[in-house]
C-alpha positions as CSV (number, residue, x, y, z in Angstrom):
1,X,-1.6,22.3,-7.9
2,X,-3.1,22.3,-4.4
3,X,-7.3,22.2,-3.9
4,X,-6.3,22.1,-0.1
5,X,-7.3,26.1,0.3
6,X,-9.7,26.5,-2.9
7,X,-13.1,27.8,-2.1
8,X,-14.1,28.7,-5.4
9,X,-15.4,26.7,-7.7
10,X,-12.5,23.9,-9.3
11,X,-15.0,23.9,-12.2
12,X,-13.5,20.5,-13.1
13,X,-14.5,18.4,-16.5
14,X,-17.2,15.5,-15.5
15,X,-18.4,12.9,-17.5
16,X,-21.7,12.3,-17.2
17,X,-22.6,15.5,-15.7
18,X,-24.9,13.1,-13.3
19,X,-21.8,11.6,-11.9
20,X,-19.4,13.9,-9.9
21,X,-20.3,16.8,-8.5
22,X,-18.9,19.9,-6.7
23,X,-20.0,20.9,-3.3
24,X,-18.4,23.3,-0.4
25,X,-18.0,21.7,2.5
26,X,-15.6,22.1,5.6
27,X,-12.2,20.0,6.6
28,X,-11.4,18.3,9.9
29,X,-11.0,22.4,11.0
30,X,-13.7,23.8,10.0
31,X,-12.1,25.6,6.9
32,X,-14.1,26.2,4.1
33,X,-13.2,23.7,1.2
34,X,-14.9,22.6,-2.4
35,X,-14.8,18.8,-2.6
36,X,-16.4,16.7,-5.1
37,X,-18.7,14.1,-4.4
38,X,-20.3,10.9,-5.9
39,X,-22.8,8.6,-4.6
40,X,-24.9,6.6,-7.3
41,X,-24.6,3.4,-5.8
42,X,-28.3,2.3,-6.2
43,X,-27.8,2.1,-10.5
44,X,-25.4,-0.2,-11.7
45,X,-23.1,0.1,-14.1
46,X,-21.1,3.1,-13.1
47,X,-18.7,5.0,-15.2
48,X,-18.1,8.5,-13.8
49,X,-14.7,10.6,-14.8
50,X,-13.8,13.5,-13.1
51,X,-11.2,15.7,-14.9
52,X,-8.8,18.6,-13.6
53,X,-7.9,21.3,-15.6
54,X,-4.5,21.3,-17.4
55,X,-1.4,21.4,-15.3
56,X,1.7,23.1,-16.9
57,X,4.9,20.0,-16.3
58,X,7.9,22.6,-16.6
59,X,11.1,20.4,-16.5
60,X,9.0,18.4,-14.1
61,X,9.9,14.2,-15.2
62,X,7.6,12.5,-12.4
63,X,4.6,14.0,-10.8
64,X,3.4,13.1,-7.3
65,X,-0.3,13.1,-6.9
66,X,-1.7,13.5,-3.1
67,X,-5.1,12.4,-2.8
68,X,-7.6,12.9,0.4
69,X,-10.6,11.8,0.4
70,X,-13.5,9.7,2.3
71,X,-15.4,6.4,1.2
72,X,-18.6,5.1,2.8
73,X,-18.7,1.7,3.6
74,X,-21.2,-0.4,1.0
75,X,-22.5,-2.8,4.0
76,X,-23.4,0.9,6.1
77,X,-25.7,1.3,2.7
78,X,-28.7,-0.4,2.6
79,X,-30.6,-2.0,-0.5
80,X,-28.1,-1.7,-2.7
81,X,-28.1,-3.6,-5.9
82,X,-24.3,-4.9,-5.6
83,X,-22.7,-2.2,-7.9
84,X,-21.2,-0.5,-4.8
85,X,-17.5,-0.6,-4.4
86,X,-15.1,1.0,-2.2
87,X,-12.2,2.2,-4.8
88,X,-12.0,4.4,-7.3
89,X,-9.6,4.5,-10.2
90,X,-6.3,7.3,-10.5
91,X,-5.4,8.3,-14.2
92,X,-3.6,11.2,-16.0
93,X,-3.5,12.5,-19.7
94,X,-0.5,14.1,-21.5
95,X,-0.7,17.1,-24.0
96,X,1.5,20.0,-25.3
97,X,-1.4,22.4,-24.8
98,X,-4.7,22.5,-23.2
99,X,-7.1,20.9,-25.6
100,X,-9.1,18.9,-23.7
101,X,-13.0,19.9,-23.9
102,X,-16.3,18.1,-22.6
103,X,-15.9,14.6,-25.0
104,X,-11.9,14.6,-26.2
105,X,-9.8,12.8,-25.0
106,X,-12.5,10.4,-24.6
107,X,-13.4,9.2,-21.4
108,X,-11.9,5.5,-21.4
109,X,-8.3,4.0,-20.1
110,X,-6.7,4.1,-23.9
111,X,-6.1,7.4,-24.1
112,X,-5.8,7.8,-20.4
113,X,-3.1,6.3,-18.4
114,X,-4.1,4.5,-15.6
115,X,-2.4,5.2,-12.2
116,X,-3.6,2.6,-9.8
117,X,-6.9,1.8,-8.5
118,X,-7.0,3.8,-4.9
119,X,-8.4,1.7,-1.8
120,X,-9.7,3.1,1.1
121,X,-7.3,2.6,4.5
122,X,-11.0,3.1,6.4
123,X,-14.4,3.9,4.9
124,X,-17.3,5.1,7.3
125,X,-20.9,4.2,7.9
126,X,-23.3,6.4,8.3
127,X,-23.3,7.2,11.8
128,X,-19.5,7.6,11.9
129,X,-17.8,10.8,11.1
130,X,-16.2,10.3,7.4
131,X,-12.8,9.4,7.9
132,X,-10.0,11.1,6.1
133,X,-7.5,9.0,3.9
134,X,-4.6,10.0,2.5
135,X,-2.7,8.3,-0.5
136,X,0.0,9.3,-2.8
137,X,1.0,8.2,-6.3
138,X,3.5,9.1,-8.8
139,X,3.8,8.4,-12.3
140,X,6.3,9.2,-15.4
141,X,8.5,9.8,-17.3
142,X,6.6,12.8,-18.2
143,X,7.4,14.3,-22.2
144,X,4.7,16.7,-22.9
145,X,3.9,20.1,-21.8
146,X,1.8,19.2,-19.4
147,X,-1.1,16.5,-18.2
148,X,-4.8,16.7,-16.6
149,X,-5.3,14.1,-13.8
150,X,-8.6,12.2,-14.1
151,X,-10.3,9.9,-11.5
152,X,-13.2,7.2,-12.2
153,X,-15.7,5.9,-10.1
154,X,-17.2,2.7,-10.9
155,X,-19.7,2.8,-7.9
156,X,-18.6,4.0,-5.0
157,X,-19.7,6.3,-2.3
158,X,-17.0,8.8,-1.8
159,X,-15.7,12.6,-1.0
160,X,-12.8,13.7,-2.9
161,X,-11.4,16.5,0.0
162,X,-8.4,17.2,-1.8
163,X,-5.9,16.8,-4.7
164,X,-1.8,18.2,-4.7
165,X,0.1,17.0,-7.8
166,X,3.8,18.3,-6.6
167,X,7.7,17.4,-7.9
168,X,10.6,16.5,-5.7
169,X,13.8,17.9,-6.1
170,X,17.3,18.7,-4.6
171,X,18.6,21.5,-2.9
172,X,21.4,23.5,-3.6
173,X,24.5,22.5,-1.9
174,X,28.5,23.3,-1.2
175,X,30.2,20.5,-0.2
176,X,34.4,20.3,-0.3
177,X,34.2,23.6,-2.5
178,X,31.5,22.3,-5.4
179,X,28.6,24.1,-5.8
180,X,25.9,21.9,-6.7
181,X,22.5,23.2,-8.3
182,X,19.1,23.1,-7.4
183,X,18.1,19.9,-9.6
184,X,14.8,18.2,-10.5
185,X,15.1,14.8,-9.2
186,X,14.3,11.8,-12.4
187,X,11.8,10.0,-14.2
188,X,11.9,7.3,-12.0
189,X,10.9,6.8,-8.4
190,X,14.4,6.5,-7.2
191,X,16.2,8.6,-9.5
């Protein structure tokens, strides 16, 4: 799954529907892009979930999950109650079909497995141009059929530009007259 060169709507799952929210928007090249957005930093206690739709796993074990986005800088924001923050949270869900709807699985860690909590390299103010991060994550061993990725915000002021979940894997080779296969790499990051 790429968003990179999407410019229809992702029509992704959000929870509340006040939280995220799709817009269309342009990258660093003036390509047309659909990012999703959140910015409720002035009421506390923020719990939005953003959901993609379900992502077939093949033989896939471990997933990669390349994230781009932008994060404004709570001190650029003024009068803010102190519910801002500057991360936002990475988590996936496994299933042999795709059966997720608007309230299952529900929106909490447990059934959700959390990622990592993803920080910002540099945020922007508002007079700067929003600065483009890029981060990348893996989890497994995956067993299922396949998995939605899911991100949280818990107050933060951020662009999501672009997700790519991807697989590594080998070439085929000939070396000293043995054919090797194409092969999947592991379930671990250094399998």
């Amino acid at each position: 799954m790429d968003t990179k060169w999407v410019t229809s709507e992702l029509a992704w799952t959000s929870h509340p529907e006040s939280g995220w929210e799709e817009v269309s928007g342009y990258d660093e090249a003036m390509n047309p892009i659909r990012t999703y957005q959140v910015c409720n930093v002035r009421e506390s206690s923020q719990n939005n979930w953003l959901r993609t739709g379900f992502i077939w796993r093949r033989e896939v074990q471990r997933v990669y999950v390349e994230l781009k986005f932008t994060v404004r800088d709570c001190n650029s924001i003024p009068n803010i109650p102190g519910s801002c923050k500057e991360t936002f949270n990475l988590f996936y869900y496994e299933a042999d079909s795709d059966v997720a709807s608007a309230s299952s699985p529900f929106w909490m860690e447990n059934p959700y497995v959390k990622v990592d909590t993803i920080a910002p390299d540099e945020s922007f103010s508002r007079l700067d141009a929003g600065r483009v991060n890029t981060k990348v994550r893996s989890f497994g061993p995956l067993s299922k059929a396949g998995f939605y990725l899911a991100f949280q915000d818990q107050g933060a002021c951020m662009s999501l530009i672009s997700v790519r979940a991807f697989y590594k894997k080998c070439a085929s080779t000939t070396a000293g007259f043995a054919l090797f296969p194409e092969t999947l790499t592991g379930a671990e990051p250094t399998s």
